[in-house]
C-alpha positions as CSV (number, residue, x, y, z in Angstrom):
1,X,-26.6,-74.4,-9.7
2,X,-26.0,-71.9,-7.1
3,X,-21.7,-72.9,-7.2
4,X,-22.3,-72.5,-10.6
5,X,-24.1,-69.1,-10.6
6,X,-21.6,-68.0,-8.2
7,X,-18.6,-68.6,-10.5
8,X,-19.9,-67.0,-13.3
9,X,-20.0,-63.8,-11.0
10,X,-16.4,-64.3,-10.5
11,X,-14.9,-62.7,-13.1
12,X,-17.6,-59.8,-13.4
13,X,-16.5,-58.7,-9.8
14,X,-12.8,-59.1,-10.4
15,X,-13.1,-56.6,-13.5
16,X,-15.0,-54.2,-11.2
17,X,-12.8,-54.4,-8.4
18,X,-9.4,-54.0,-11.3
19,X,-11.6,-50.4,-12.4
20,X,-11.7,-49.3,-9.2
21,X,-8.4,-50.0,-8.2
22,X,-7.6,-48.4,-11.2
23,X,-9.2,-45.6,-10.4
24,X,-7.9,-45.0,-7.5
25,X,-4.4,-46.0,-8.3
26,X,-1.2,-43.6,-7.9
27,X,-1.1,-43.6,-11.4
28,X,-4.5,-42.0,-12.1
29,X,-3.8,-39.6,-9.2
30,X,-1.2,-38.5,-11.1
31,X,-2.8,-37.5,-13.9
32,X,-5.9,-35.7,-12.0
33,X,-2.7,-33.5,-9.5
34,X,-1.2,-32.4,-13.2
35,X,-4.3,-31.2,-14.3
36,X,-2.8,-27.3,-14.0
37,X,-3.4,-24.7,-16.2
38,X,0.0,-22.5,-15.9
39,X,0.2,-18.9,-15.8
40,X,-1.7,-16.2,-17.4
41,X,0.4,-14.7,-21.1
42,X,0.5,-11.3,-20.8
43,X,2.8,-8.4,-22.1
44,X,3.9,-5.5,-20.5
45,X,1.4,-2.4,-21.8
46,X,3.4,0.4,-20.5
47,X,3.1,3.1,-23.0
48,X,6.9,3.1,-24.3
49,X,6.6,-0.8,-23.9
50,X,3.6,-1.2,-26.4
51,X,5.0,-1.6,-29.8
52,X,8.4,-3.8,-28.4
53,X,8.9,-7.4,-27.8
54,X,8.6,-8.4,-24.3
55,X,8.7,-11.6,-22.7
56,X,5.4,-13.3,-20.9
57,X,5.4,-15.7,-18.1
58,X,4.7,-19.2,-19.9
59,X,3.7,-22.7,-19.3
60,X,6.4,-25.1,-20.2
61,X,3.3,-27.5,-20.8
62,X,2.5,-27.9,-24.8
63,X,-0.7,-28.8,-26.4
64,X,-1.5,-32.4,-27.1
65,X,-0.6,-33.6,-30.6
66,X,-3.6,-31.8,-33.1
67,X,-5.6,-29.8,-30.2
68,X,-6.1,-26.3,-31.0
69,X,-6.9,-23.9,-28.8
70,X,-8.3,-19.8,-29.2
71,X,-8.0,-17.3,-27.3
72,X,-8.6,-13.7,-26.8
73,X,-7.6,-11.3,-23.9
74,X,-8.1,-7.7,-23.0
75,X,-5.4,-5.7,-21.1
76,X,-6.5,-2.5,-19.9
77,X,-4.1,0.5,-17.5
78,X,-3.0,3.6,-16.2
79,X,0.8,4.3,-16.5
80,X,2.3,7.1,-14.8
81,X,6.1,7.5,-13.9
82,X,8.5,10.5,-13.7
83,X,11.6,11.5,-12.2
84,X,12.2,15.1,-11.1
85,X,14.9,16.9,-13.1
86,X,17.3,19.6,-10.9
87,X,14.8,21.7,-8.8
88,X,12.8,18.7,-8.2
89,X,9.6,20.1,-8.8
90,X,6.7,18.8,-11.3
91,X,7.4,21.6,-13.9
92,X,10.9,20.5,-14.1
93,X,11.3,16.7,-14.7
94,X,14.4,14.6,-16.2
95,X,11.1,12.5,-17.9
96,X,7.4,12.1,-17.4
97,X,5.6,9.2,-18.7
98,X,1.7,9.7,-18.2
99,X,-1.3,7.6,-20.3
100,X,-3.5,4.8,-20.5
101,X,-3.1,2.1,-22.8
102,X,-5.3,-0.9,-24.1
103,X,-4.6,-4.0,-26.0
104,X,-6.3,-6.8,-27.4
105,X,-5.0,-10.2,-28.1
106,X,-6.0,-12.8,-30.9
107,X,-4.3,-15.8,-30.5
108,X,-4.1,-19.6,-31.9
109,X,-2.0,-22.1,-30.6
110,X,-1.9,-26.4,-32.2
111,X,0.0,-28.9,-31.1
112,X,2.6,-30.3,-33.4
113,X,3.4,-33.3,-32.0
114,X,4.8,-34.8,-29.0
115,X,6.2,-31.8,-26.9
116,X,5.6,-29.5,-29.6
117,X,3.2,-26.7,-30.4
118,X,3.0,-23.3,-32.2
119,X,1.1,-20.1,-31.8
120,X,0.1,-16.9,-33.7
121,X,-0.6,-13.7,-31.9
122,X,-2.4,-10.3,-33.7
123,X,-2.5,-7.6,-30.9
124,X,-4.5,-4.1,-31.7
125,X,-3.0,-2.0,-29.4
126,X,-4.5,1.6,-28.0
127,X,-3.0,4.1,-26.1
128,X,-4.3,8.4,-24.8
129,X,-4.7,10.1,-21.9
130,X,-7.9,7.8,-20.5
131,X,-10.0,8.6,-17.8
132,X,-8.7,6.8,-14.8
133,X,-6.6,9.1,-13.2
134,X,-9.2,10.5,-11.1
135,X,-10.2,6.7,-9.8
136,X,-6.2,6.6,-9.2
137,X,-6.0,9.6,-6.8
138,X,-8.8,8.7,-5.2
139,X,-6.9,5.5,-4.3
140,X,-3.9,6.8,-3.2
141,X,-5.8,8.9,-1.0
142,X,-6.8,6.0,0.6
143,X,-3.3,4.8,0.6
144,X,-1.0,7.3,1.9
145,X,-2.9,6.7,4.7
146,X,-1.7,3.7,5.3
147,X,2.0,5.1,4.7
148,X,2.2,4.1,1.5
149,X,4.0,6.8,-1.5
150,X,1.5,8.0,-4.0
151,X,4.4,8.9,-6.4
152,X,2.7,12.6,-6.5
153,X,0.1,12.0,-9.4
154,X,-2.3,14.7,-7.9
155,X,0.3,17.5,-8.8
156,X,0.0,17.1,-12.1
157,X,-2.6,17.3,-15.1
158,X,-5.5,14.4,-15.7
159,X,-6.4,12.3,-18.3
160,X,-3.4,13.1,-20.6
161,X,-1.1,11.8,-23.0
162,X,2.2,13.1,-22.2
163,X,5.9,11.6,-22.5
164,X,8.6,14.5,-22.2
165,X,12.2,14.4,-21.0
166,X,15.8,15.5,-21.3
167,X,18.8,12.8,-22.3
168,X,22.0,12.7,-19.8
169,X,23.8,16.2,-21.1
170,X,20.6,17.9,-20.6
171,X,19.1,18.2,-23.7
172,X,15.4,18.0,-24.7
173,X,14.2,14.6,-25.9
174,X,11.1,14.8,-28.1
175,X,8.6,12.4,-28.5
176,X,6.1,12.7,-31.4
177,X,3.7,10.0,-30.2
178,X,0.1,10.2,-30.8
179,X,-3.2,8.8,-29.3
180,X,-4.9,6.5,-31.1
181,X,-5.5,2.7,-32.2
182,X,-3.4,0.1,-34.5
183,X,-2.6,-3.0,-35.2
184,X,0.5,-4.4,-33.0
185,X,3.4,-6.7,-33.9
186,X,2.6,-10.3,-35.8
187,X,3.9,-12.6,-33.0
188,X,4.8,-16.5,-34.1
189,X,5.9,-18.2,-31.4
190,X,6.9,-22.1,-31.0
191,X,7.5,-24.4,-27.9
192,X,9.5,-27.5,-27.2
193,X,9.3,-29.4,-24.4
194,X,12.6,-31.6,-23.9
195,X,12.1,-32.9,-20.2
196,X,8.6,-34.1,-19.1
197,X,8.1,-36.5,-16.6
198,X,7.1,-39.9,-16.8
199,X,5.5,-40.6,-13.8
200,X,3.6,-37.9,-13.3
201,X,6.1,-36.0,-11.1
202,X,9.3,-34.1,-11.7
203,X,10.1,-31.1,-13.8
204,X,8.6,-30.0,-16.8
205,X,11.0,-28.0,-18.7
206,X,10.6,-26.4,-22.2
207,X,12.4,-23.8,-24.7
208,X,10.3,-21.1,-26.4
209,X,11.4,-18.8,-29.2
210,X,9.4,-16.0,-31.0
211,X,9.7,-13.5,-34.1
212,X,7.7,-10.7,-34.0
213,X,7.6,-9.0,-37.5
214,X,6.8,-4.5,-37.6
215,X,3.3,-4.6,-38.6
216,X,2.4,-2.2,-36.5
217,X,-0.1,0.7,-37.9
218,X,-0.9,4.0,-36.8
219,X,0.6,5.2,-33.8
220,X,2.4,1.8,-33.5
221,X,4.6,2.2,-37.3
222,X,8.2,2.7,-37.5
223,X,9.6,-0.4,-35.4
224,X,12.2,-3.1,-36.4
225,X,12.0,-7.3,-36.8
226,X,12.4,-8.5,-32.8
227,X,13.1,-12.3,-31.3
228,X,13.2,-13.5,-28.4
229,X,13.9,-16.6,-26.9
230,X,13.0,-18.4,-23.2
231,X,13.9,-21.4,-20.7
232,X,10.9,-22.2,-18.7
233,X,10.2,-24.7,-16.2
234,X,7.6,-26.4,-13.9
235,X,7.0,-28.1,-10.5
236,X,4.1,-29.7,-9.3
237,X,3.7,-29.1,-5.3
238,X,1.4,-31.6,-4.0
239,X,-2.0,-32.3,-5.7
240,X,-3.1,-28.5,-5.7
241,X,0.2,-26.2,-5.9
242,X,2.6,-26.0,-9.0
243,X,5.3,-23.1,-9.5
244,X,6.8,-21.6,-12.9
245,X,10.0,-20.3,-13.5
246,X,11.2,-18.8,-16.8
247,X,14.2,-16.8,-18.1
248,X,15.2,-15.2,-21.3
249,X,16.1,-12.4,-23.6
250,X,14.8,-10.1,-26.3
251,X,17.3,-8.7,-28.8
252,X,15.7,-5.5,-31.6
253,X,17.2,-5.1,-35.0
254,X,16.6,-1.1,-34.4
255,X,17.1,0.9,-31.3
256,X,15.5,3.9,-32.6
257,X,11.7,4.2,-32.6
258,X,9.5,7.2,-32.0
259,X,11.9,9.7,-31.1
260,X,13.9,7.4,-28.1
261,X,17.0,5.3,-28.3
262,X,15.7,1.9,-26.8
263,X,17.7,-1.0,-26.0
264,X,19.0,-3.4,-28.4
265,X,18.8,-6.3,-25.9
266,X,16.8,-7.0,-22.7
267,X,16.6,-10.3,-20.4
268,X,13.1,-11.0,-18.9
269,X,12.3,-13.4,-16.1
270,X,9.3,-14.4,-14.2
271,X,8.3,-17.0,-11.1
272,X,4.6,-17.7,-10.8
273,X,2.6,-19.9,-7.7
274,X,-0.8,-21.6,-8.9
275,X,-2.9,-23.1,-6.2
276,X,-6.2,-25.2,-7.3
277,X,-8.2,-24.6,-4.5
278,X,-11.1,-26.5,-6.8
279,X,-10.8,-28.7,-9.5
280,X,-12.0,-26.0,-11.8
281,X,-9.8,-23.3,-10.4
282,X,-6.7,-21.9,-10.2
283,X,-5.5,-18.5,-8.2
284,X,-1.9,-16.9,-9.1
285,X,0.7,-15.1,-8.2
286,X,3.5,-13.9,-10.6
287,X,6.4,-11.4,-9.9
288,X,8.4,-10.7,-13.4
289,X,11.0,-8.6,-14.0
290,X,13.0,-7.2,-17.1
291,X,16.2,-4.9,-17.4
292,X,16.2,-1.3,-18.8
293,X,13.7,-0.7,-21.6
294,X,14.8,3.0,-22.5
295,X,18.8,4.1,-23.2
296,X,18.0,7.8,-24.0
297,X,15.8,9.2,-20.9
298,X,18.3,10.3,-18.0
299,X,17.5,8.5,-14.7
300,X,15.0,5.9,-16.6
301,X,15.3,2.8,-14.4
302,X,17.5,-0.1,-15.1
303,X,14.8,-2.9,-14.0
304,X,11.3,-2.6,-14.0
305,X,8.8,-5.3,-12.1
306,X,5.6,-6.5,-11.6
307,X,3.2,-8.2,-9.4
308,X,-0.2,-9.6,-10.9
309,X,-2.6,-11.8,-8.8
310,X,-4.9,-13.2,-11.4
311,X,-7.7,-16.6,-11.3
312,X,-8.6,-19.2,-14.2
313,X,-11.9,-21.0,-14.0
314,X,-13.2,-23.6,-16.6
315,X,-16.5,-23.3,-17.5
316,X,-17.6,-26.9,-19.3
317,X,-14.7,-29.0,-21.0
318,X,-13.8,-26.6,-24.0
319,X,-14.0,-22.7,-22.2
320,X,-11.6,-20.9,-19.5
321,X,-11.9,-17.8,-18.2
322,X,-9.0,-15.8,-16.8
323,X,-8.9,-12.4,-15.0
324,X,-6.7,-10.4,-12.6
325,X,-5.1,-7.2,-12.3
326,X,-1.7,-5.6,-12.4
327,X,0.6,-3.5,-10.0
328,X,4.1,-2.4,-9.2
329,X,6.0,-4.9,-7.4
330,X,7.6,-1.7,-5.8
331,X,7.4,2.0,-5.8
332,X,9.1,2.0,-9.4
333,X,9.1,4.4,-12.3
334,X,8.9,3.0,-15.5
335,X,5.9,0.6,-15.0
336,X,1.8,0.5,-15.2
337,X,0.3,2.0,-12.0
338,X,-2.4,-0.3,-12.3
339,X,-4.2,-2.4,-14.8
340,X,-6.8,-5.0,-15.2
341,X,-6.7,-7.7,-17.7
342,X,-9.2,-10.3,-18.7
343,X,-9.4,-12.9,-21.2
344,X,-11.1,-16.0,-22.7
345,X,-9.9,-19.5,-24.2
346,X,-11.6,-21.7,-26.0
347,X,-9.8,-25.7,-26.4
């Protein structure tokens, strides 16, 4: 009886030792080290940026066949950047750029299929003189302390809109923007993802191509049908590091738009770090960069970059929050002084 007894245990411990041994095979670790949530998607907000096309650091991971997943994000900064014109003083300037802008993104994104999936972006933008130019100074107070430029923002007004300049021959270039809030560009955007690894390790690589149509109201009218396509990739590090790397380009079918000659074609690239630190958190680090944005402003820089730190926590299986905040990746003049962005996704 007891032989007997003891046989009949046989097989129920052999299936509990095969699901543990499954559970801790190098298999399932695989799966739990590429649970990585990828960078943040923003765009650039800088005031002569908003109604334009630009390129976001991406994951090159898609959604699973039929999961949809919702999202809406909040992108909120100060943007202030001049060059002096010949006396080099702030009432004489080759162009001043000085605002705040704001922008809210609705987005929904399926999976198509294996490696596929395909997204739909509304963004209602805003953009005025703000009120953070005071918190600003008060910053760089703190900063120039530390040796650090403050790019001069105290000698000049607060809390207004203003975009003036002259073109390279020295003439006046007039910009008839206006405060206020519209609706953005209608971004459609679809990803394929060619090269995934099999084993759980490897590159992840993926190309990305959007349309964004001019549906822009208000302040935001008057701009042209834009595309843009990308080449992004991904590498796990270990179980709790992963980096991103993307490039790609933007072509306009205008170059005109309120009152400034913009470029017809820009490239874009970004590299992002995510470390999980804990299971249901990720920290980042993106630099990005993109070339000039602006032909008809004299001295307007010919490549413009960022640095954004920004976290992702899931809270239960189906919500993520993300948050973080923007800065110049050097002393630069044709980007957003500083900005805070925050955002919320529901799978």
């Amino acid at each position: 009886m007891a032989v007997a007894g003891r046989a009949w245990l046989l097989p129920a411990r052999g299936a509990a030792l095969a699901a543990a041994l499954a559970a801790g095979s190098p298999a399932s670790c695989e799966e739990t080290a590429l649970v990585r949530r990828g960078p943040i998607e923003r765009r650039d907000g800088w005031l002569l940026a908003q109604g334009r096309l630009t390129l976001p650091a991406v994951s090159p991971d898609t959604l699973a066949p039929g999961e949809t997943r919702v999202r809406a994000s909040l992108d909120w900064g100060n943007d202030f950047g001049w060059r002096p014109g010949p006396s080099g003083t702030p009432n004489d300037v080759a162009y001043i750029v000085d605002g705040e802008h704001g922008r809210l993104d609705l987005e929904v994104r399926r999976g198509l299929g294996p490696g596929w999936d395909a997204g739909i972006r509304v963004p209602v933008l805003w953009r005025g003189g703000g009120f953070l130019d005071d918190v600003i100074d008060a910053w760089h107070g703190v900063t120039t302390r530390l040796g650090l430029p403050d790019n001069d923002r105290s000698d000049f007004p607060t809390d207004r809109l203003r975009v003036e300049g002259h073109d390279g021959d020295g003439r006046p270039v007039a910009w008839p923007g206006r405060s206020g809030a519209g609706l953005g560009r209608l971004e459609v955007d679809a990803r394929w993802a060619p090269v995934r690894p099999v084993d759980g390790r490897g590159w992840t690589a993926a190309v990305v191509g959007r349309v964004a149509a001019p549906t822009g109201t208000g302040p935001f009218t008057g701009t042209g049908l834009e595309a843009g396509a990308q080449l992004v990739a991904a590498r796990g590090l270990g179980s709790a590091f992963d980096v991103y790397a993307g490039a790609g380009a933007t072509a306009s079918s205008t170059r005109r738009a309120a009152g400034l000659d913009y470029a017809r074609h820009r490239a874009h690239g970004f590299l992002v770090l995510e470390w999980r630190p804990a299971r249901r958190l990720s920290l980042l680090v993106e630099t990005s960069a993109a070339s000039r944005l602006v032909t008809s402003l004299a001295d307007y820089p010919a490549l413009v970059s960022y640095l954004r730190i920004g976290a992702q926590l899931d809270v239960g299986a189906r919500w993520r929050l993300e948050g973080g905040f923007t800065e110049n990746l050097a002393h630069q003049q044709a980007t957003t002084d500083f900005g805070v962005f925050l955002g919320v996704a529901s799978r």
